[in-house]
Structures are given as structure tokens and as C-alpha cells.
KOLNUMAR-398152 format. One record per residue (C-alpha): z, x, y; residue number from 1. Coordinates in steps of 0.2 Angstrom, whole numbers. Each point is the difference from the previous one (the first is absolute). Layout:
// residues N
vexpa Z=Z	X=X	Y=Y	k=NUM
...
***
This chain:
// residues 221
vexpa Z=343	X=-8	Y=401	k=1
vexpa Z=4	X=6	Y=-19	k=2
vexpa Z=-14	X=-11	Y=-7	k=3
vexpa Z=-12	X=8	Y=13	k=4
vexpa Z=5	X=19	Y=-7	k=5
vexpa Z=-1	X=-4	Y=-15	k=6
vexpa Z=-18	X=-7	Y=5	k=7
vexpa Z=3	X=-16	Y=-13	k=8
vexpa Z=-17	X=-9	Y=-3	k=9
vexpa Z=-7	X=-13	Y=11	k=10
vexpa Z=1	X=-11	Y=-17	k=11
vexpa Z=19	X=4	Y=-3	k=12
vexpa Z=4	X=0	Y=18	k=13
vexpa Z=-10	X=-18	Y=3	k=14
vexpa Z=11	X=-9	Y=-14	k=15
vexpa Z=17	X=10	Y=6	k=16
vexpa Z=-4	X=-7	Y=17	k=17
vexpa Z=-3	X=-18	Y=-6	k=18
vexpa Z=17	X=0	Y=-10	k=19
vexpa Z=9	X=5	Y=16	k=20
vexpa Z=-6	X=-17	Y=7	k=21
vexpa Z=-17	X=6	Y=11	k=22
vexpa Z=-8	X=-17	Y=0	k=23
vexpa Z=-17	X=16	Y=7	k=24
vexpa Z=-6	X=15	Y=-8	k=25
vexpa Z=-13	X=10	Y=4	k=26
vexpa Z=-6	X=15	Y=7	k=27
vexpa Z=-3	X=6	Y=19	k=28
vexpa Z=-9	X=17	Y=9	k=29
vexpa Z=-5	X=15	Y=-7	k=30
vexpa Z=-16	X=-5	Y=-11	k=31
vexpa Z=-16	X=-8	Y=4	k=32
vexpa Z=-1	X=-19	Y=-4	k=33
vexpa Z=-7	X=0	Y=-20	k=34
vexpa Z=11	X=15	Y=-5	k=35
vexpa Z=14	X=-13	Y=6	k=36
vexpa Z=-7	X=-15	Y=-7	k=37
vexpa Z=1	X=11	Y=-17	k=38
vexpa Z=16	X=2	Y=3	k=39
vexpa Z=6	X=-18	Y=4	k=40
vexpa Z=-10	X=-5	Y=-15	k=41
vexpa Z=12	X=11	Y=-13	k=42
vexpa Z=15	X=-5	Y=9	k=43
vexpa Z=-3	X=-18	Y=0	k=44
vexpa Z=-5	X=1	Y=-20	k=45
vexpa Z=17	X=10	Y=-3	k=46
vexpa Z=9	X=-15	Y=11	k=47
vexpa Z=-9	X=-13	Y=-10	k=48
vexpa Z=3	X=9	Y=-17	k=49
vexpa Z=18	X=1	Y=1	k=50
vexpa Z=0	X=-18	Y=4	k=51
vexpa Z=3	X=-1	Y=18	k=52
vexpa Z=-9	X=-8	Y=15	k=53
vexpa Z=-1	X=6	Y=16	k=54
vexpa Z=-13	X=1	Y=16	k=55
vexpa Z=-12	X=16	Y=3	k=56
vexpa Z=-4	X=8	Y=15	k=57
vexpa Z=-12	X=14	Y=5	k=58
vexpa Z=1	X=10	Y=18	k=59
vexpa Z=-14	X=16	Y=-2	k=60
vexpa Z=-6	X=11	Y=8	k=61
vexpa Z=-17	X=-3	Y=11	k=62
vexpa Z=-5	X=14	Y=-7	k=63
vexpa Z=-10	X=7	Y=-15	k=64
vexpa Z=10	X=12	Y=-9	k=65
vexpa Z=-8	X=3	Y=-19	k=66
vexpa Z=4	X=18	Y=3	k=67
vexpa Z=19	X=-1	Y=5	k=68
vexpa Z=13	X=8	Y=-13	k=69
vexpa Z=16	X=-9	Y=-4	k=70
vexpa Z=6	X=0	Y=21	k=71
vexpa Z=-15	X=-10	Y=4	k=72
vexpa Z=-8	X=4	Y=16	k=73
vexpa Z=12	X=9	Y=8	k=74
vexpa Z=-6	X=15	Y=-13	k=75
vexpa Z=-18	X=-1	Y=8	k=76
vexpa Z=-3	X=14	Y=11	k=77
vexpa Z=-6	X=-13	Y=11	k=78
vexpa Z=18	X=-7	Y=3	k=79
vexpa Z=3	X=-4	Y=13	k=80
vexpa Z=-12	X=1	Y=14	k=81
vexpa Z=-18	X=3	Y=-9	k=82
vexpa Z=0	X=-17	Y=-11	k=83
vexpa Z=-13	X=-9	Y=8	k=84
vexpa Z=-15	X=1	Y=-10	k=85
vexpa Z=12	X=-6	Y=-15	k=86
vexpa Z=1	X=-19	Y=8	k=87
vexpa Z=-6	X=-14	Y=-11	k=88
vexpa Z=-12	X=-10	Y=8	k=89
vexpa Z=1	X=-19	Y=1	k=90
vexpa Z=-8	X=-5	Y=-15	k=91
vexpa Z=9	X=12	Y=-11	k=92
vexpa Z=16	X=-12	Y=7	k=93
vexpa Z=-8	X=-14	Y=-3	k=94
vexpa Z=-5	X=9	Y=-20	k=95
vexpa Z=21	X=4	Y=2	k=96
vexpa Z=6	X=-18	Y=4	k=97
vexpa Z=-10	X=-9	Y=-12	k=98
vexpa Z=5	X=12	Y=-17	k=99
vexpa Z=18	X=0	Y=8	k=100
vexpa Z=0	X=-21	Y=-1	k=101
vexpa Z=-7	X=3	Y=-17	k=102
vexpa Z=12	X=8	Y=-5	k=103
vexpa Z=14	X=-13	Y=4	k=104
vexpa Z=5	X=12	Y=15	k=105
vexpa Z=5	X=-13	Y=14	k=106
vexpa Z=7	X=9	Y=15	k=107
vexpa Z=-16	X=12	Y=5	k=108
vexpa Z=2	X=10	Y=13	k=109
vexpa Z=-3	X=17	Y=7	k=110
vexpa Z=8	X=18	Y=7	k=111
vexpa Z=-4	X=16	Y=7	k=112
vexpa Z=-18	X=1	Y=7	k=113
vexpa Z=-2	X=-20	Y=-1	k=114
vexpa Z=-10	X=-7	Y=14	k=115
vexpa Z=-1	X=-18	Y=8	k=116
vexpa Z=-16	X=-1	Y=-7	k=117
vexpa Z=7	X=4	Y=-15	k=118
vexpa Z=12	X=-14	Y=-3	k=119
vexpa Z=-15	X=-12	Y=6	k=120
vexpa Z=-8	X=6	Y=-12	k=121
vexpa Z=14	X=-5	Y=-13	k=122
vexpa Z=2	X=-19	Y=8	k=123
vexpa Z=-17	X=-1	Y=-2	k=124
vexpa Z=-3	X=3	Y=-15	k=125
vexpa Z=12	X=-11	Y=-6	k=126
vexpa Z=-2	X=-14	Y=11	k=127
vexpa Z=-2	X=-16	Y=-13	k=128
vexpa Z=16	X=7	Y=-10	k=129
vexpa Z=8	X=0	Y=19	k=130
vexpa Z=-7	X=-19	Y=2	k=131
vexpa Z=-16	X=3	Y=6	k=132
vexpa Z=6	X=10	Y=17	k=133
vexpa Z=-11	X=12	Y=6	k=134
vexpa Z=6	X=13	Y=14	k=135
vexpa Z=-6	X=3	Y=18	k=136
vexpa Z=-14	X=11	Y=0	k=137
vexpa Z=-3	X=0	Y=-18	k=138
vexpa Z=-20	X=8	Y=-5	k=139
vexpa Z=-1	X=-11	Y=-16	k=140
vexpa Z=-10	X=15	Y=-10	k=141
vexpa Z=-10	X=3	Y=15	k=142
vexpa Z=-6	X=-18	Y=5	k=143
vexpa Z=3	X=5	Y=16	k=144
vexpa Z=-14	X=10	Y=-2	k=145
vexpa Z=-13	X=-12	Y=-1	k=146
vexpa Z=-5	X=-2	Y=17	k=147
vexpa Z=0	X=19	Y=1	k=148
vexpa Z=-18	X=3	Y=11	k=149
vexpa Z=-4	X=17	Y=-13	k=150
vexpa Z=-7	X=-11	Y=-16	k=151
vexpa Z=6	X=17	Y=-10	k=152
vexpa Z=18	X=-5	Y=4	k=153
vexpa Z=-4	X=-19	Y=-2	k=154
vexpa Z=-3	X=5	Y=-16	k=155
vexpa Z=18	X=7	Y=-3	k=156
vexpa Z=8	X=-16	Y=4	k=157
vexpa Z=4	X=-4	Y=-17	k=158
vexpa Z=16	X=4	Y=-13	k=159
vexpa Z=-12	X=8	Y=-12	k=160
vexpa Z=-6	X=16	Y=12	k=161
vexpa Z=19	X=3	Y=4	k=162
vexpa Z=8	X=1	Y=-17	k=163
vexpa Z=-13	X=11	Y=-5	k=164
vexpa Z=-2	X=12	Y=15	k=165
vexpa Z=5	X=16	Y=-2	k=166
vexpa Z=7	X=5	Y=15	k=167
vexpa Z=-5	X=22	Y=7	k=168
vexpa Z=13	X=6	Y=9	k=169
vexpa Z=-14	X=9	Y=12	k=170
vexpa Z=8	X=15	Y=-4	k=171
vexpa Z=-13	X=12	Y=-7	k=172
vexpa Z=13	X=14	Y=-6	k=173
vexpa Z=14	X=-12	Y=-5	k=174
vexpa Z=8	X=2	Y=-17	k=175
vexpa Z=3	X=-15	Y=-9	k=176
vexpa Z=17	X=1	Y=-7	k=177
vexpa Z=15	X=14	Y=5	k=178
vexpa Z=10	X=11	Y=-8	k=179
vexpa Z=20	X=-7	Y=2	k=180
vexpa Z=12	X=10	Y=4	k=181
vexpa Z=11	X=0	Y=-17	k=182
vexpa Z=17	X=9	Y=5	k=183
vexpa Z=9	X=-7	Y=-16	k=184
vexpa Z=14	X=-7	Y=10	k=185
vexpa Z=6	X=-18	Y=4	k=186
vexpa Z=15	X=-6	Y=5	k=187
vexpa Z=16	X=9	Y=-4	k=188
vexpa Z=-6	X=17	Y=3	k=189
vexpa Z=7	X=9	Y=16	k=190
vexpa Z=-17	X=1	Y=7	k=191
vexpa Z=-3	X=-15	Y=2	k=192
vexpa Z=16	X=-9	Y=6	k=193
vexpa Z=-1	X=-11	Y=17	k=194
vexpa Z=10	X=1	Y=12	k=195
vexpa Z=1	X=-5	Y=18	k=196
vexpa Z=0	X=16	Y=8	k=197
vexpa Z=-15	X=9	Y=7	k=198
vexpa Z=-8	X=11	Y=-15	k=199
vexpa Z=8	X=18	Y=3	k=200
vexpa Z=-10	X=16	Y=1	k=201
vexpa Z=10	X=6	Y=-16	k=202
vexpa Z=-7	X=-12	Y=-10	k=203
vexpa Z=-17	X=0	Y=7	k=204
vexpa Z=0	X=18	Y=-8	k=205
vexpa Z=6	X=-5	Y=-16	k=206
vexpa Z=-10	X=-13	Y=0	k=207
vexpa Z=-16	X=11	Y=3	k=208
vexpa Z=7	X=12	Y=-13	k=209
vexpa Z=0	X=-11	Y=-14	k=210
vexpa Z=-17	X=-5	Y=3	k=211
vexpa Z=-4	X=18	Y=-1	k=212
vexpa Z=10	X=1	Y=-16	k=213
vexpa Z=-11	X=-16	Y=-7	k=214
vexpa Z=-16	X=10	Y=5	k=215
vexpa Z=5	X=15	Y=-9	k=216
vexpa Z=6	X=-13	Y=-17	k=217
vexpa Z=18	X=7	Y=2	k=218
vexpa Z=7	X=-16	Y=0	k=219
vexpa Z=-5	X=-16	Y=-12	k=220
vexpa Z=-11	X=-12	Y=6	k=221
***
């Protein structure tokens, strides 16, 4: 907990947690899948630097989140219920799973907004390093699409056309990034304090105020 408020680095905080005997280290939630491969990637070269050995693992979000301050998604306006045209799509996971593996990541997995689909595409794409398994229902870079009867999609079947598709979100009017909420506040500030009780209506206010304060730049952010 004191680590936390003192927001010690991801590089301090990897080799601290190896030293304490973690045989894993890694990072789950918050940030999209390459923000925390980045991450993983300077803890495991401060665990190798200070001469120690361990296994790295990697949970994000299914969710792209280039715009998210330093709370990660749940700073988007769109937290909680409007995330949705955020998801990754399958070949973005299969892009995750293979530079995770590069990077001598070995527990690859997934959280908030992951999809079945999603963790097929993960086996997938790592099926020879898993021995050559392949899972149920897997589309193989769209070879499924071959027998497609619309040549034009016939066409598709192939990994080339899906790693370089640009995906529209057919949202005419949709901006492409967000502006976070940035309170300035983590853990340790009264605001912000969990508890099991229902949220009161006293703090709902207070809470409410200090956004108000934020917009007004009375308080830091």
C-alpha cells in the first residue's frame, strides 16, 4: 500500500517484487495491450539488470486506450458503459500475442473488455510455440473465407489484408481520442477511499464540487 502512494516505478517496483520471492511479475487492467507490453518490457530489463530472474506476465485491457492519463481507462469519459467502440479486434490480439512472446512475456492473458474470440485469437497465434495446437473455431487469418461465395471477400482470406486493415468505426461524427478526466488524485486522498458501504449523498456532492473546483483550475491537476 505504501509503495502504491508513493507511485514507485514499474522498474523499482518489478525488482522489489522479485527480491520478495515473486517467482511472476507483470502488469494487469487499466491500459490497452502495447502500453502494457512497454511496461513489462522496463520491468523485466530492471529485473535482469539487477541480476535476478523471474517469469513475466501481462493481463490488459481489451481495449485501446492511447489517450488514458495515469488511471488508465477508468479516466475516459467513456468508463464505464460507452467503451465499445474502443475493442481490439482479433488481429490486433493476434499483433499483441506475438510482440508479448517476443518479448520473453510467457503468461499472456487478458482483462476488462476481453472477449472469447479474443483469447482465440491469442492461442492462435501462438499455436507452434503451444505445440502445434490450434483452437476450436480458429479463422487462421481468414482462410475460412475462402469458400466465401462474394469473390470480394474471397479475396480477404489471407493474413496480409488483416494486418493492414484499418478498421472505421462507422461512426461519422466520432472523435478519435478523448479527453481523460485528470482529478489529480490516486490513492490515499479522501475522495477516493473504498469502502464497502453504498456511496452517501455527502460525498456524491463533494465529489461533484471538486470537479467543479478542477474546472475552475482551483485545485492542481
Amino acid at each position: 500500500k505504501q509503495w502504491y502512494q508513493r507511485r514507485v516505478a514499474i522498474t523499482a517496483g518489478g525488482v522489489r517484487l522479485v527480491r520478495a520471492g515473486a517467482d511472476v511479475v507483470g502488469v494487469n487492467c487499466h491500459f490497452d495491450p502495447f502500453r502494457c507490453i512497454e511496461a513489462v518490457k522496463k520491468m523485466r530489463d530492471a529485473v535482469q539488470a539487477a541480476g535476478l530472474k523471474a517469469h513475466f506476465m501481462v493481463q490488459p485491457l481489451g481495449f485501446w486506450t492511447p489517450d488514458a492519463s495515469v488511471q488508465g481507462f477508468i479516466d475516459l469519459p467513456e468508463f464505464p458503459f460507452g467503451l465499445e467502440p474502443r475493442i481490439l479486434t482479433r488481429w490486433d490480439m493476434a499483433r499483441y500475442a506475438r510482440e508479448a512472446y517476443d518479448a520473453g512475456i510467457r503468461f499472456i492473458g487478458g482483462c476488462c473488455g476481453f472477449e472469447p474470440y479474443h483469447i482465440r485469437a491469442v492461442s492462435e497465434e501462438l499455436s507452434e510455440e503451444r505445440g502445434g495446437y490450434l483452437p476450436f473455431n480458429c479463422v487462421y487469418w481468414g482462410k475460412c473465407l475462402e469458400k466465401h461465395t462474394k469473390p470480394w471477400v474471397r479475396a480477404r482470406s489471407n493474413k496480409h489484408y488483416w494486418e493492414t486493415l484499418n478498421p472505421g468505426t462507422g461512426r461519422p461524427f466520432s472523435a478519435s481520442l478523448s479527453k481523460p478526466d485528470q482529478w489529480g488524485i490516486t490513492a490515499g486522498h479522501e475522495l477516493v477511499k473504498q469502502h464497502q458501504t453504498s456511496t452517501t449523498q455527502q460525498e456524491l456532492i463533494e465529489g461533484n464540487e471538486f470537479k467543479q473546483k478542477l474546472h475552475r483550475h482551483e485545485v492542481p491537476c
